[in-house]
C-alpha positions in Angstrom: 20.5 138.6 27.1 23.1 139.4 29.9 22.9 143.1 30.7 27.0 142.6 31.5 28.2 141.1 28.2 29.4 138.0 30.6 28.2 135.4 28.2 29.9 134.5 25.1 29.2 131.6 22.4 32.0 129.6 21.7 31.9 127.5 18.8 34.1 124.5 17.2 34.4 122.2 14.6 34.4 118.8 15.6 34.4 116.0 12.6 32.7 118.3 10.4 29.8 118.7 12.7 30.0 122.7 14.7 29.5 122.8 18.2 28.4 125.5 20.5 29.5 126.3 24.2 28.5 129.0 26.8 30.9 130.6 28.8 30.6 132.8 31.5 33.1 135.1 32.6 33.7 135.2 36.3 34.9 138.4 36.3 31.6 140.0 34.8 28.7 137.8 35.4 27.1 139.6 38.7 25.0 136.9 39.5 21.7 138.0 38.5 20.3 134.8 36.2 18.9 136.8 33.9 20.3 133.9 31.7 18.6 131.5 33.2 15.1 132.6 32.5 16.0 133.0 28.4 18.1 130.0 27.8 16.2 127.5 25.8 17.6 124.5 26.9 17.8 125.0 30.7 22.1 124.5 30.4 23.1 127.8 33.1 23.6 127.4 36.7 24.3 130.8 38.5 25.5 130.7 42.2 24.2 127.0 42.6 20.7 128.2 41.4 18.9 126.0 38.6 15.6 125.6 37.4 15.4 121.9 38.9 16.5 123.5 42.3 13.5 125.9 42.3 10.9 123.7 41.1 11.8 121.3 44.0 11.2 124.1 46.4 8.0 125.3 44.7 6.9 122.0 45.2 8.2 121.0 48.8 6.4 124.4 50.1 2.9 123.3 48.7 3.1 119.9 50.0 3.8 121.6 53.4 -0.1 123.2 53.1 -2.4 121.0 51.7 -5.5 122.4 50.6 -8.4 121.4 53.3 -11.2 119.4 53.5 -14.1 122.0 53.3 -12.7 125.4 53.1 -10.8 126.7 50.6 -7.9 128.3 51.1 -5.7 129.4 48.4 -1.8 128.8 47.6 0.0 131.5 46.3 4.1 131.2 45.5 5.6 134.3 45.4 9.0 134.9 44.0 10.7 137.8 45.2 13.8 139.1 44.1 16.9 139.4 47.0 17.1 143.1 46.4 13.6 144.6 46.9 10.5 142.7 46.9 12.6 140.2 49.3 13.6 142.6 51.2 10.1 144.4 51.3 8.7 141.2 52.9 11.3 141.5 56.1 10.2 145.0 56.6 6.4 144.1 56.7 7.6 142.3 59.4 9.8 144.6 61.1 6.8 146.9 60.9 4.5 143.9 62.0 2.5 144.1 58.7 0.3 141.4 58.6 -0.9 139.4 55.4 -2.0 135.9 54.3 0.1 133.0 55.6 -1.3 131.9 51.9 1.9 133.1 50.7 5.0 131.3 50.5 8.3 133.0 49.3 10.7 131.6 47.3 13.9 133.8 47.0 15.7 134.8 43.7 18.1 137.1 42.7 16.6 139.1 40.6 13.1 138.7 39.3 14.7 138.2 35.6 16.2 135.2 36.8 12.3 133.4 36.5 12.0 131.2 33.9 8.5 131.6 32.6 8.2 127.7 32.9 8.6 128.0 36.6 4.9 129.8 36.7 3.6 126.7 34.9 5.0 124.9 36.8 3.9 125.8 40.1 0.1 126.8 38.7 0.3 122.6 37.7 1.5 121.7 41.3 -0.6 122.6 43.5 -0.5 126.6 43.5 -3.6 128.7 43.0 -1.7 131.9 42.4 1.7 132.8 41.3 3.5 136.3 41.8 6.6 137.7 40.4 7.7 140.4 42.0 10.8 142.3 41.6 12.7 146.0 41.6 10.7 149.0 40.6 10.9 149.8 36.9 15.0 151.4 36.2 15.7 150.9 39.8 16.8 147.2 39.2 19.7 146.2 41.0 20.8 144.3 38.3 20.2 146.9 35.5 17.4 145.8 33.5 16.7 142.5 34.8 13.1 143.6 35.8 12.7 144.5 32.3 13.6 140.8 31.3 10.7 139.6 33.4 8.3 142.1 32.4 8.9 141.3 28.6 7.6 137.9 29.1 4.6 138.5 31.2 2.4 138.9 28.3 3.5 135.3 26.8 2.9 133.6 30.0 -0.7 134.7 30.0 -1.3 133.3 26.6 0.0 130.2 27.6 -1.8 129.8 30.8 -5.4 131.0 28.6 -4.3 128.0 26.4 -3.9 125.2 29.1 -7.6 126.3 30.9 -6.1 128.2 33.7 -7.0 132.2 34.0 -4.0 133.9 33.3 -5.3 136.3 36.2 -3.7 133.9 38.3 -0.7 134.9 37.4 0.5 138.6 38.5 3.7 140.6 38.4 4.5 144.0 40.6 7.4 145.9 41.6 8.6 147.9 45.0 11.5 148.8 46.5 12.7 147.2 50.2 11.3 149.9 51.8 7.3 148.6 50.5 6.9 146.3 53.5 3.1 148.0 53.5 2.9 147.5 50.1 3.9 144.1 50.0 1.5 143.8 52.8 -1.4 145.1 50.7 -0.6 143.2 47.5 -0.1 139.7 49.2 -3.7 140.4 50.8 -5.4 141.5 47.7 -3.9 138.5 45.7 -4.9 136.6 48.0 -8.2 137.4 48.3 -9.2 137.8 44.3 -7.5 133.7 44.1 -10.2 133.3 46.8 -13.2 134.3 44.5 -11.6 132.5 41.7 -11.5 129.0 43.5 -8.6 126.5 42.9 -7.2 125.3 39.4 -9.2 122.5 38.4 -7.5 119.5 37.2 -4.3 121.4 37.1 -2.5 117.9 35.6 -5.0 117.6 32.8 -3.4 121.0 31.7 -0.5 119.6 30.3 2.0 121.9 28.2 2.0 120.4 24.6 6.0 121.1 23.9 7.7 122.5 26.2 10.7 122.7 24.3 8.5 124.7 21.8 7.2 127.1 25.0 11.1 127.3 26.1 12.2 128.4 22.7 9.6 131.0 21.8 10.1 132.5 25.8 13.7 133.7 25.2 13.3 134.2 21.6 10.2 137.0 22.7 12.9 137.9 25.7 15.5 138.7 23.6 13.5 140.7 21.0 12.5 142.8 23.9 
């Protein structure tokens, strides 16, 4: 899963019972988290990111807008890779592009580093839309971390069709940091198709089944990919 071989398997034998470990070697991991978004049982921190540490800042941004009395307006999270789609965002500004204040931004490193769970997550907190979007297919900073995100995509909408929410909702797109007009263009066409569709209904009667079982077949379909 690591696209720099800085993760190895350790295992020992400890009263007749074999234990695993993961290691990761300082001196190759690059930081991207790729290993993050595949590891079944949520166990890898990279550069003080977690899982936990995301889903807390998914949440604290949509508690900052709550939805309004009479108009709808939608929520959409968006996270953006540091490299390009990140970076896209602050040249729509320099450029004074304007699009939805709908979108919040939550930074990652690379947009491999998504656990497919965050998505649920934030579609069954309060978000009406969710974007991943990250370096332009074999342009990834981080080699093929892009490719990591993209090989999931595909489960996530099955999932989301399962639990009663439109996998529509649910978007991935790539640009370099040069694509502040493009970033522009996509966070106002997002934002108005989650318009038309309204918000998720009853987003906590959606609950995920087993999540361990979602968690396990995610990286298993990542790493077949």
């Amino acid at each position: 899963a690591c696209p720099y071989d800085a993760i190895t398997i350790h295992r020992e034998v400890r009263d007749g019972d074999t234990r695993e470990t993961v290691r990761i070697n300082p001196m190759l991991c690059e930081g991207c988290g790729v290993c993050m978004a595949v590891c079944p049982r949520k166990g890898v921190e990279v550069g003080g990111y977690t899982l936990d540490a995301f889903k807390a800042q998914t949440c604290a941004l949509l508690q900052d807008k709550p939805l309004q009395d009479k108009d709808f307006e939608p929520r959409i999270i968006a996270f953006c890779c540091n490299w390009c789609s990140y970076a896209a965002a602050d040249t729509a500004g320099v450029y004074r592009v304007q699009y939805p204040p709908n979108v919040e931004i939550v930074r990652t490193m690379c947009a491999g580093m998504v656990h497919p769970e965050l998505v649920i997550h934030a579609l069954k907190n309060g978000a009406d839309g969710v974007m991943v979007l990250g370096c332009r297919p074999g342009e990834c900073n981080y080699r093929s971390g892009n490719s990591t995100a993209r090989s999931w995509m595909d489960n996530v909408h099955l999932k989301l069709a399962a639990m009663g929410i439109a996998p529509e909702r649910f978007v991935q797109n790539w640009m370099t940091a040069a694509d502040g007009p493009l970033f522009g263009d996509l966070a106002k066409s997002f934002t108005e198709h989650i318009r038309t569709l309204g918000p998720v209904e009853n987003p906590t009667a959606h609950q995920v089944q087993n999540p361990e079982e979602m968690r396990n077949h995610g990286a298993k379909e990542v790493l077949q990919n």
